[in-house]
C-alpha positions as CSV (number, residue, x, y, z in Angstrom):
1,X,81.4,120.9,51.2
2,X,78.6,118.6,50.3
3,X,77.5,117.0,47.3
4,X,74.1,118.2,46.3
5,X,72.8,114.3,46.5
6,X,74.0,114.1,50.4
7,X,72.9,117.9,51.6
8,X,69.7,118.3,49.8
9,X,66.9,115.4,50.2
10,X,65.2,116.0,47.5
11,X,68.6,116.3,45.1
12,X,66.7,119.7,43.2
13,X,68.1,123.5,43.5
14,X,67.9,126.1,44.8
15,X,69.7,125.3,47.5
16,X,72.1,127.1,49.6
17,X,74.9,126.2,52.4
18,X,75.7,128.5,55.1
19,X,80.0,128.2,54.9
20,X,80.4,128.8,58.4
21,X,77.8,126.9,59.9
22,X,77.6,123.9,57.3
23,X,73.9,124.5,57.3
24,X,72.2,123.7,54.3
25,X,68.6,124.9,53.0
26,X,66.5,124.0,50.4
27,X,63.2,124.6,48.7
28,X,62.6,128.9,47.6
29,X,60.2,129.8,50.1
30,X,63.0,128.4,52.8
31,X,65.8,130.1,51.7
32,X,64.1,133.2,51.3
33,X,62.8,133.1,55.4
34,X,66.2,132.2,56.3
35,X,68.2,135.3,54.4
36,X,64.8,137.2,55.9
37,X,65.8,136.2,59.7
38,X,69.4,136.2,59.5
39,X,71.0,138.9,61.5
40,X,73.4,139.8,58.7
41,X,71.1,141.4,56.2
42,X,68.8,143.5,59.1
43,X,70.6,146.3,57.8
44,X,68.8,145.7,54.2
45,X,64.8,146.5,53.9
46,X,62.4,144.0,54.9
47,X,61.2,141.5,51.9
48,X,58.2,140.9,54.4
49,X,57.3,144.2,56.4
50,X,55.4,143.4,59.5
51,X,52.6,146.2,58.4
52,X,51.6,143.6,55.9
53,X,52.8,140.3,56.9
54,X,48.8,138.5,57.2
55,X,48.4,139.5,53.6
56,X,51.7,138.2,52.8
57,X,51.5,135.0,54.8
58,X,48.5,134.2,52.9
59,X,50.4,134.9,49.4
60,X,53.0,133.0,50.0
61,X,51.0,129.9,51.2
62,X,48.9,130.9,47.5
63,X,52.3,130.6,45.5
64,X,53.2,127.4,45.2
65,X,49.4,126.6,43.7
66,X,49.7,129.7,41.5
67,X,53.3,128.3,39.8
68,X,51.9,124.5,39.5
69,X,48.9,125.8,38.1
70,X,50.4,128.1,35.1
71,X,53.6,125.7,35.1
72,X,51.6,122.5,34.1
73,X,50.1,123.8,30.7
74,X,53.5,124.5,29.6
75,X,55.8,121.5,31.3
76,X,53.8,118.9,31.8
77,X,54.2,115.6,29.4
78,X,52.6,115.8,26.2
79,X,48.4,115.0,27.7
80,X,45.3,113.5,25.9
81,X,42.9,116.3,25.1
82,X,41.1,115.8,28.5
83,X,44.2,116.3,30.1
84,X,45.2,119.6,28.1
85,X,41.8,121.4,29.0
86,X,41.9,120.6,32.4
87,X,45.3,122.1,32.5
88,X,43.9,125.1,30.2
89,X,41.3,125.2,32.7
90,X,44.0,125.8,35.6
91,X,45.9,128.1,34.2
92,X,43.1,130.6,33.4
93,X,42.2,129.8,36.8
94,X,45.3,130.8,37.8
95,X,45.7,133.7,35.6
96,X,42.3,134.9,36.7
97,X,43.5,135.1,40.6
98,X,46.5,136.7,39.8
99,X,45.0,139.7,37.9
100,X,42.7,140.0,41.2
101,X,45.2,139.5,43.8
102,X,47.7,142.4,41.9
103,X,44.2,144.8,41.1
104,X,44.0,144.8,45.0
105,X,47.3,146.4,46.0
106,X,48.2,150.2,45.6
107,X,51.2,149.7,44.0
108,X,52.2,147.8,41.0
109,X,53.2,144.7,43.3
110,X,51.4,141.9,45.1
111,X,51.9,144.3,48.6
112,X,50.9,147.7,49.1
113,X,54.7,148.2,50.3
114,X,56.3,147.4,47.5
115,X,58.5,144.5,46.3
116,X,58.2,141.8,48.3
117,X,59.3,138.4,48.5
118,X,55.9,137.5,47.2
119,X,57.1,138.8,44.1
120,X,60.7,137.1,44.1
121,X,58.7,133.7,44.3
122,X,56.5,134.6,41.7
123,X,59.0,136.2,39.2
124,X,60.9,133.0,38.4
125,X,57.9,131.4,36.7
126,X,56.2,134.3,35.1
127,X,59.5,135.6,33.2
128,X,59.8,132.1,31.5
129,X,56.1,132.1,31.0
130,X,56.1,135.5,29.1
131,X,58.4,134.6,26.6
132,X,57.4,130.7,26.3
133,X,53.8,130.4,26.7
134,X,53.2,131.8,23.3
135,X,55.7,129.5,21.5
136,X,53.4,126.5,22.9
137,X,49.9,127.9,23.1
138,X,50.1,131.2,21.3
139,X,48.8,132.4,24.4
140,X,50.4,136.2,25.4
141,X,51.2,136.5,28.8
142,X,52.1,140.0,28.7
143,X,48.3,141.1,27.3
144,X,47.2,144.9,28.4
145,X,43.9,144.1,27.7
146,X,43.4,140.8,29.0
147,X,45.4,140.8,32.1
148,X,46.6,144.6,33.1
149,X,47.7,144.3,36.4
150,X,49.9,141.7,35.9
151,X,51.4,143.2,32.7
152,X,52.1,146.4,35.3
153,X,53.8,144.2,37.4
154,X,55.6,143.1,34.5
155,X,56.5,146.8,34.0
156,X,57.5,147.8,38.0
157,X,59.8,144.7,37.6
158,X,61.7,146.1,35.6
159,X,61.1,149.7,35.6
160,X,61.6,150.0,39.6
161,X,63.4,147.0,40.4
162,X,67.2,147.8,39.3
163,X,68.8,144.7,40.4
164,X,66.5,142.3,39.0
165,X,66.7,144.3,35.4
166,X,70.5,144.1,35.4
167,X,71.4,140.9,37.1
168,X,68.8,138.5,37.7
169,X,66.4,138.8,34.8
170,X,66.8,136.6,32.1
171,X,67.1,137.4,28.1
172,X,64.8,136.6,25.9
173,X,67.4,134.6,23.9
174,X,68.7,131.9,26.6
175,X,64.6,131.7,27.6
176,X,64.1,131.2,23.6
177,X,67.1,129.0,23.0
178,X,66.8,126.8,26.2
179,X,63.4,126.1,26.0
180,X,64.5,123.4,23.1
181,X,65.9,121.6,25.8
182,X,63.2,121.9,28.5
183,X,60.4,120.5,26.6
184,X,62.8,117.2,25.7
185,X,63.4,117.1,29.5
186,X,59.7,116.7,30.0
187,X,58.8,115.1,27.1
188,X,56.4,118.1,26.7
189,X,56.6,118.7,22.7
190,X,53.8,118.9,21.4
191,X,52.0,122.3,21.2
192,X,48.5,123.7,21.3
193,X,46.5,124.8,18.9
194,X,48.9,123.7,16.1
195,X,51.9,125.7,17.5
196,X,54.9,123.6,17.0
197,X,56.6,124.8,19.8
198,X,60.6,123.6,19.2
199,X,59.9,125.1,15.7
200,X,58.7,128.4,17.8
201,X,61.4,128.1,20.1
202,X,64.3,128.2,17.6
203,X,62.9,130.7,15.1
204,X,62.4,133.5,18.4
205,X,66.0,132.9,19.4
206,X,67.2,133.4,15.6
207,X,64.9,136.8,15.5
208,X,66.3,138.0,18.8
209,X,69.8,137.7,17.4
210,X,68.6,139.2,14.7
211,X,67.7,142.2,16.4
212,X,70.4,142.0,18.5
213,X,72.9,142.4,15.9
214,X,71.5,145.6,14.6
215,X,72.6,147.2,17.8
216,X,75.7,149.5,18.0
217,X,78.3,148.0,21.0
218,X,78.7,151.7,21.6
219,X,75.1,151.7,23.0
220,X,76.0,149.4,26.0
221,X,77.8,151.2,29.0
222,X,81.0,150.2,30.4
223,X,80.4,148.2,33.4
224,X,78.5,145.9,31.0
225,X,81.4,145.6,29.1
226,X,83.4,144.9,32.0
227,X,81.0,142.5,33.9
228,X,81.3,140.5,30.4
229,X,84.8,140.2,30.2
230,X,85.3,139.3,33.9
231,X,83.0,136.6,33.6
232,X,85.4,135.0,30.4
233,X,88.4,135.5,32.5
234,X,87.0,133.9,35.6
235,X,85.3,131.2,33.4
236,X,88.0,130.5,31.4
237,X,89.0,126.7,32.5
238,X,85.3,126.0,32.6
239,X,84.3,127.9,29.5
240,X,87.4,126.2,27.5
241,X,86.0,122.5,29.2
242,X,82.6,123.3,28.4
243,X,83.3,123.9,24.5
244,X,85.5,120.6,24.2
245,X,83.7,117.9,26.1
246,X,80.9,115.6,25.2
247,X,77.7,117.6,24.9
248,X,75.2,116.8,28.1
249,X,72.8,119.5,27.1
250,X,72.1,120.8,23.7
251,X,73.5,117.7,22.0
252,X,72.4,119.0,18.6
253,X,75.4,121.7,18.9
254,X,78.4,120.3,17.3
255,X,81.5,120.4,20.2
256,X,84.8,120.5,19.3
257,X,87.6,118.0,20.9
258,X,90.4,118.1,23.4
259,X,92.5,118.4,20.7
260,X,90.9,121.9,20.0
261,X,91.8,123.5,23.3
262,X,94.2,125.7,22.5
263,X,92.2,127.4,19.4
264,X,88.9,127.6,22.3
265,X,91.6,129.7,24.6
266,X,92.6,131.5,22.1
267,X,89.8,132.9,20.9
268,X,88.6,133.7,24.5
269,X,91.8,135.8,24.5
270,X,91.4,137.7,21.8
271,X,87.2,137.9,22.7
272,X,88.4,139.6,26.2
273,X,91.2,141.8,24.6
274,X,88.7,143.0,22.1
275,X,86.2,143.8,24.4
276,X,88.2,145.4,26.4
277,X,88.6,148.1,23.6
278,X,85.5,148.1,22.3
279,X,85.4,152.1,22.7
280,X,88.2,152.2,20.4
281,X,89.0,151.4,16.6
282,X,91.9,149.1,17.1
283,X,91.0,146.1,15.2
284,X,94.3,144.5,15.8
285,X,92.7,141.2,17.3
286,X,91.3,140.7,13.8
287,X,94.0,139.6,12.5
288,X,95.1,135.9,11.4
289,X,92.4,134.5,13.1
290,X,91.6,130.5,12.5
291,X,88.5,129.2,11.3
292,X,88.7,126.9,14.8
293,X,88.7,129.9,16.6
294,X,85.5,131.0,14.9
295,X,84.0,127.6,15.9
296,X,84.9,127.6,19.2
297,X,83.0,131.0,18.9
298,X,79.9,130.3,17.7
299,X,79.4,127.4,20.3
300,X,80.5,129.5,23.4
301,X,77.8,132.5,22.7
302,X,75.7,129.6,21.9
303,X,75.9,127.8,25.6
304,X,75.7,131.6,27.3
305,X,72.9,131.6,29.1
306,X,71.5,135.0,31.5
307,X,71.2,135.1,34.6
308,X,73.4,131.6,35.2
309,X,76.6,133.7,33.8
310,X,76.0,137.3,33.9
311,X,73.3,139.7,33.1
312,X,71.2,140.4,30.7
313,X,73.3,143.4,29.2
314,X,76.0,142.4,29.5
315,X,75.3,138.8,27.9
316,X,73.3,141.2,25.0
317,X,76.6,142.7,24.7
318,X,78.6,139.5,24.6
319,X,76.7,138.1,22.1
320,X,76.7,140.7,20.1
321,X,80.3,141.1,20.2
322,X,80.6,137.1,19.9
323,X,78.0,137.1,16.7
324,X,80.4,139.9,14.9
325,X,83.6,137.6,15.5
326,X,82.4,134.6,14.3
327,X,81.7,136.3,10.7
328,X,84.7,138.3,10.6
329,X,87.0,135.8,12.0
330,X,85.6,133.0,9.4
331,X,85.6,135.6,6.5
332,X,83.1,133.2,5.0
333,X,79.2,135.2,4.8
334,X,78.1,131.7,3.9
335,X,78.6,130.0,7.3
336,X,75.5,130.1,9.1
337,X,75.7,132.0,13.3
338,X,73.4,129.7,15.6
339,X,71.5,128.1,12.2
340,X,70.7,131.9,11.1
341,X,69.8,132.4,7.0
342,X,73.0,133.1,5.3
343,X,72.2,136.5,4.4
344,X,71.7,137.7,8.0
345,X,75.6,136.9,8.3
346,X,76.2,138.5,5.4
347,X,74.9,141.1,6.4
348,X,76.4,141.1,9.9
349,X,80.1,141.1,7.8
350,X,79.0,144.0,6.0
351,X,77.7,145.7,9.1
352,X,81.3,144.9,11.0
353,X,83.2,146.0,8.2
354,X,80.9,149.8,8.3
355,X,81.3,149.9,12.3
356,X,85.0,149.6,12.0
């Protein structure tokens, strides 16, 4: 195998390597031509149907403009105010071709066809944009009035579109909660219009969990349970590293030490066993459980992130599940879940303690 330096010139992802040929490709629109052509997936509808490929051709060549354009107003390094409108400038620019490129197909996609791998380039950049714009600009992406066709796109994404909904798309959370980081990556922090965006950032991902707590695990189906707790068994090693090494993302989350590793295992034990009976009322993996454990808790559903570990419900579910343990396992309503007021956990023990 290579290292990602060697492989990939430009040392970015995605990037994929073919095991049995050693062949190695890199850059979105590449990769995608290449799982397009390969003789393996001809089985598997065409991403680029020949009926439409001029059309195509030309949007594809369109999307790497689009995604600079409407990437640079929230990325780009904190700009003089010349700088901003120019970039404000490009995005409704952007924004503006978009709306006209969708109003011209017959269906709610960027081809008459269908889903197309017009779309999969595109969908990366606008499912961050609809949930992060607004905490920088207070600009809505998913606006009805202002842009229809692209919020119906929005909509056929997920309405029509089964295994981006399920597997690929991200939550709102991780979008909410990793944004933080994003904008000290590109030392893009100050906001628009007197939005403070970090401010933003962290108060959507508290509401979220907010909301998220209020929903009944019974409401989640069973192969979301069970794509949760394969991906902590499969994890574990990593998961258990992850939670007990020096922090190289989200440094303001407290880690805990190697000294701690067997209270992080432990409490991805008991996590799996419970979720595993989640259907039932056996609450015997309640019992003498450490404040540690609780800790190692509340970081692990903080570092989850959808789609890099699972999908979306099934990390809604893990969560969820996660949020519950850490106030019943601490038995203390006064320790705070991911920064929350105290009375949210409160109210999550009293909530627990109802369910049960």
């Amino acid at each position: 195998m290579h290292t990602l330096n060697a492989a990939v010139p430009t040392g970015l992802v995605p990037s994929i390597e073919f095991v049995e040929s050693g062949e190695v490709v890199w850059e979105s629109k590449d990769i995608l031509m290449r799982l397009e052509n390969d003789p393996r997936f001809s089985s598997y509808p065409s991403l680029l149907p020949v009926a439409e490929l001029t059309r195509a051709t030309m949007l594809l060549d369109e999307c790497d403009l689009l995604t600079k354009s409407i990437a640079g107003i929230l990325y780009g390094s904190n700009a003089t105010s010349a700088e901003l409108a120019a970039k404000m400038q490009g995005f409704e620019d952007a924004m503006t071709k978009m709306e006209k490129l969708l109003s011209e197909s017959s269906s709610p996609f960027f081809l008459d066809s269908g889903f197309s791998m017009v779309d999969c380039m595109l969908v990366p950049i606008l499912e961050r944009l609809a949930v992060q714009l607004p905490l920088k600009t207070g600009i809505v992406l998913r606006d009805p009035q202002r842009w229809p066709h692209v919020e119906g796109w929005f909509v056929g994404m997920e309405t029509q579109i089964a295994p981006y909904r399920d597997r690929v798309k991200g939550d709102v959370y991780s979008w909410s909660a990793s944004f933080v980081t994003i904008l000290e990556m590109f030392k893009s922090t100050e906001g628009v219009g007197g939005n403070d965006p970090i401010l933003n950032a962290r108060t959507q991902a508290n509401s979220v969990l907010e909301k998220q707590l209020s929903t009944a695990p019974a409401t989640f189906d069973a192969s979301s349970r069970l794509e949760a707790v394969r991906k902590l068994v499969s994890n574990h090693a990593a998961i258990v590293a992850d939670a007990t090494s020096e922090a190289k993302t989200q440094k303001s989350l407290d880690r805990m030490t190697a000294d701690d590793t067997s209270h992080v295992d432990l409490a991805l034990r008991r996590t799996a066993a419970a979720l595993l009976n989640s259907h039932t009322h056996d609450v015997s993996h309640l019992q003498g459980v450490s404040h540690a454990e609780a800790q190692a808790l509340r970081i692990i559903a903080s570092r989850l992130c959808v789609p890099r570990d699972m999908g979306a419900p099934a990390g809604d579910f893990l969560i969820l599940y996660i949020c519950f343990f850490v106030c019943v396992f601490s038995g203390l309503p006064q320790i705070s879940v991911f920064g929350l007021h105290p009375s949210l956990c409160l109210y999550v023990w009293v909530f627990v303690c109802l369910l049960l």
